[in-house]
N, C-alpha and C positions, 0 to 999 in steps of 0.2 A: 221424704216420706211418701211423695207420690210421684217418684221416679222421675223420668227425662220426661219433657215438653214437646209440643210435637214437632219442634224446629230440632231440637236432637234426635227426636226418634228417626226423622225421613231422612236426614245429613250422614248420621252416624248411622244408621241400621241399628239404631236398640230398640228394644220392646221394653214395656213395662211388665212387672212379676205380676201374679196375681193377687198379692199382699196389696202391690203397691196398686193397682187396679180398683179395690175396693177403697184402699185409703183416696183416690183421688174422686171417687164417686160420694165415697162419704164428704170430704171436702166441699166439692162441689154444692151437695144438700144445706150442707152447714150454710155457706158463700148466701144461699138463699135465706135463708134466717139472720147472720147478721145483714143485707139488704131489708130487710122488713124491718127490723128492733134493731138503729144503729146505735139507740145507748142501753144496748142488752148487757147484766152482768155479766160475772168473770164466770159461772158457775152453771150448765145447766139445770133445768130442772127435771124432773122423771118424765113428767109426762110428756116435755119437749123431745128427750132421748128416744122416747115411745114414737115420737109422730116423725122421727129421722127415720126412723129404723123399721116404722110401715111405710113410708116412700120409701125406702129404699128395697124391701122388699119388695114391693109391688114393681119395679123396675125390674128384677130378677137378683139382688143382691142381696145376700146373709150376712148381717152385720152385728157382730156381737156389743154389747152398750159399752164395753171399757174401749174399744176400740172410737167410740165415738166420744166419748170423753176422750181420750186421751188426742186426739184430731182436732176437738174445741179448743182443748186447751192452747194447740198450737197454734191453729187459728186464732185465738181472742188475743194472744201475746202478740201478734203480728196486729193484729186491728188497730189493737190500743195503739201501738208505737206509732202507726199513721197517722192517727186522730191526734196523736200527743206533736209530731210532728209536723203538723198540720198548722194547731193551735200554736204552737211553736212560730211559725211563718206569721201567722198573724199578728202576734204580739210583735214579731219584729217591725212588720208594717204599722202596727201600733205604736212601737220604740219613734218610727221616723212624724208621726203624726204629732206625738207628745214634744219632739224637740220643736216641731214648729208650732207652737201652743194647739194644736186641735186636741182638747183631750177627750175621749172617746170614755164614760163613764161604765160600759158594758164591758167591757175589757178586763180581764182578770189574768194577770200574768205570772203570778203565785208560784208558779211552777216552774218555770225559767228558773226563779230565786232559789228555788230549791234543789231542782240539778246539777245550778252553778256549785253552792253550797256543799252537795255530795260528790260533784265531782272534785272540789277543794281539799274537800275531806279523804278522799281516796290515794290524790296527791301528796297530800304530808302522811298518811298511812305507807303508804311506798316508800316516803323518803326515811320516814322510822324505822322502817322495817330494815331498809336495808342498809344504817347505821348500825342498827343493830345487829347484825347479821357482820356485818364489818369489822366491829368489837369483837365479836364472838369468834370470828377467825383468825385475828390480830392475838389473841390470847392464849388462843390456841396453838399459834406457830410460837407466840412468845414461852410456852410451856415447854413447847416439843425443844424449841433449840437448848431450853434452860436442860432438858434430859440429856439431850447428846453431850451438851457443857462438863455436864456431871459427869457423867458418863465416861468420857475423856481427862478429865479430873485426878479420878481412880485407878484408870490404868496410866502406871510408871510408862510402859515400852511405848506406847501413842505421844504418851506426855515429851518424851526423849524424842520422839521420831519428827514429831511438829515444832520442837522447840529450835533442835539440831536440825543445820541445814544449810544450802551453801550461801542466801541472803544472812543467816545468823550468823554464819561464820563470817560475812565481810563486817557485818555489823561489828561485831568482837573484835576482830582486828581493826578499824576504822576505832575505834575507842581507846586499843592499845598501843595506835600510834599519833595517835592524841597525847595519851598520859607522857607520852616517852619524848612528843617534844613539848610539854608544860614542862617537863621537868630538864629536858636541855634548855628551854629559855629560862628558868629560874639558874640554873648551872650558869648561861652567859650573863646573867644577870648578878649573877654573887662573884663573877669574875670581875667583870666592869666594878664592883664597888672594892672590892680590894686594889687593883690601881690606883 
């Protein structure tokens, strides 16, 4: 949203647009607001959008308010995930404090439990889904072949074409010179009992 950095811009020869220009001026303003109120809600308020948007006027920039909400917003999503992250670290230094009995009563790791939890949740959601999904194709091809089956069924000339053939034919023959010597060893066999 606010273009190349300035290690891209001098490396690469890019510039930023002038979209992106004001988005990184507005950022910037915000950057100072969450610095003051780091447990600002998710949401600004008017009158806060009003006092972005006359600094930022007064520097020379026109900043429409959706454009700044919409800037917060990506900002505050990026905040939180640090703070959460953050806290995250902690608790895990917490984790090593707790096995060696220090236990730290300030400590609220609630959240860990809960990620673990959704992330769990997201795992067997995948693994369903794509059982199901599994099924659903398996049924599918088991449909389509049961059509072609039919299909081939009905027509005599495929039926003759697939059946006939030169494996069939050694099959047929392998069978009829089977029957022909059962029935010369029955022939040597009613010969031998007559002597």
């Amino acid at each position: 949203m606010v273009g190349p950095d300035w290690k891209q811009r001098w490396l690469n020869w890019m510039n930023r647009t002038p979209d992106q220009h004001i988005r990184n001026e507005t950022k910037n303003e915000l950057d100072r607001l969450l610095k003051l109120h780091d447990d600002h809600t998710a949401y600004l308020a008017n009158d806060e959008v009003t006092t972005v948007r006359k600094n930022l006027e007064g520097r020379g920039v026109e900043v429409d308010p959706v454009l700044i909400k919409d800037t917060w917003h990506q900002l505050y999503r990026r905040h939180f995930l640090q703070k959460a992250l953050t806290h995250c670290n902690l608790c895990k230094r917490g984790f090593y404090y707790y096995q060696r009995h220090f236990v730290d009563s300030e400590l609220e790791c609630n959240d860990v439990v809960l990620f673990w939890r959704i992330q769990r949740m997201l795992v067997i959601t995948a693994n369903t889904l794509r059982q199901q999904l599994t099924n659903t194709e398996v049924r599918r091809l088991e449909k389509n072949v049961k059509e072609v089956l039919d299909d081939f069924g009905e027509d005599m000339e495929k039926k003759t074409q697939l059946i006939t053939g030169r494996r069939v034919q050694l099959a047929e023959d392998l069978k009829k010179v089977r029957e022909i010597q059962e029935k010369l060893e029955a022939f040597i066999e009613a010969l031998h009992k007559e002597k």
